[in-house]
N, C-alpha and C positions, 0 to 999 in steps of 0.2 A: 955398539949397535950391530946386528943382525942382518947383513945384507941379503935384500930378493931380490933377482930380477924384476926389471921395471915391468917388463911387455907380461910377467905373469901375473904380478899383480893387477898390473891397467888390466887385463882379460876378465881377470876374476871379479873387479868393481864395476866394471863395464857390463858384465852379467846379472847382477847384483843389482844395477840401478835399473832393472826393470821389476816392477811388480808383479807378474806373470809370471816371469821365472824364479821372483822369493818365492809365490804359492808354490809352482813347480817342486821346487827343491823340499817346501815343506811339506809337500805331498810325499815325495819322496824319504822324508826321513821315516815315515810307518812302513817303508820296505819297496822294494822293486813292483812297478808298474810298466803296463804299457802305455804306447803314448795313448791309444785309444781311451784307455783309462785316466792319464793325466789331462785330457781334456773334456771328458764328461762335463767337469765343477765350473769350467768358464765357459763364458759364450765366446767360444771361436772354432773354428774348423779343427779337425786333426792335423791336417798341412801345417796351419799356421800353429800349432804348439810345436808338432815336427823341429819349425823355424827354430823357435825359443831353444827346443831340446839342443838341437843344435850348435846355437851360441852356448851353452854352458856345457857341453860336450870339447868344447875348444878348447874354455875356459878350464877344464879338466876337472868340473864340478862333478859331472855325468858322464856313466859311463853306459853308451849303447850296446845291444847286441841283437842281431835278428835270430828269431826261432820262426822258419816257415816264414808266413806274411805276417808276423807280428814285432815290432818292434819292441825291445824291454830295457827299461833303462833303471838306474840303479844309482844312488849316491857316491859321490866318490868327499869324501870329508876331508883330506889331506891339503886341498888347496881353501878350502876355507880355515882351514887351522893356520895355514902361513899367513893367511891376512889377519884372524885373530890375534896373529902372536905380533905382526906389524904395528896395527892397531895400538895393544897394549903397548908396545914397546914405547911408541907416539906420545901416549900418556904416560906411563912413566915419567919421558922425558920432559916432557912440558911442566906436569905438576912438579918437578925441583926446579927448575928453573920460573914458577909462578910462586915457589915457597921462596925463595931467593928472592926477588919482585917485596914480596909481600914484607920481608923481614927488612929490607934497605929503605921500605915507605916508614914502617912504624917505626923504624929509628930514625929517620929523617923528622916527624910529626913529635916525637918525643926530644928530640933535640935540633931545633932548625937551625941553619946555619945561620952564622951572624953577619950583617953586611956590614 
């Protein structure tokens, strides 16, 4: 198995389980925006997406920079690739161990013990 630290992953799904910051970040995959512009498409304040930017700037999802009074933020894909490759890993290991599961039933069902 592939060890991550725990506090980056907990960061990156703690980002993650907000729906604001999926849109965020999906906004962000057609290329750098400001926040002014990543909060256009929802109804909330520029502050309050700010907020989000924020948590996923932590998260090291995003990554900000100021030019003048604009703020520009920008994807950063590297921490979501360690949770993807965590994730799969997850699976991986589950589906042999549910193939395992699955082949000790149907030989169990094919030959029952005798009492």
């Amino acid at each position: 198995m592939v060890y991550y630290p725990d506090e980056k992953l907990d960061d990156v799904f703690a980002a993650l389980s907000d729906p604001t910051r999926r849109r965020i970040l999906e906004q962000l995959t057609l290329g750098e925006a400001t926040v002014g512009e990543l909060a256009e498409p929802h109804e909330m304040s520029v502050q309050a997406v700010s907020k989000h930017v924020r948590k996923l700037e932590a998260a090291g999802l995003v990554r900000r920079r100021r030019e003048g009074r604009e703020v520009h933020c920008r994807l950063e894909p590297e921490p979501m690739r360690r949770a993807v490759s965590w994730i799969e890993e997850q699976r991986r290991f589950w589906e042999v161990r549910l193939d395992r599961l699955e082949t000790v039933l149907r030989e169990r069902q094919e030959n029952p013990p005798r009492s």
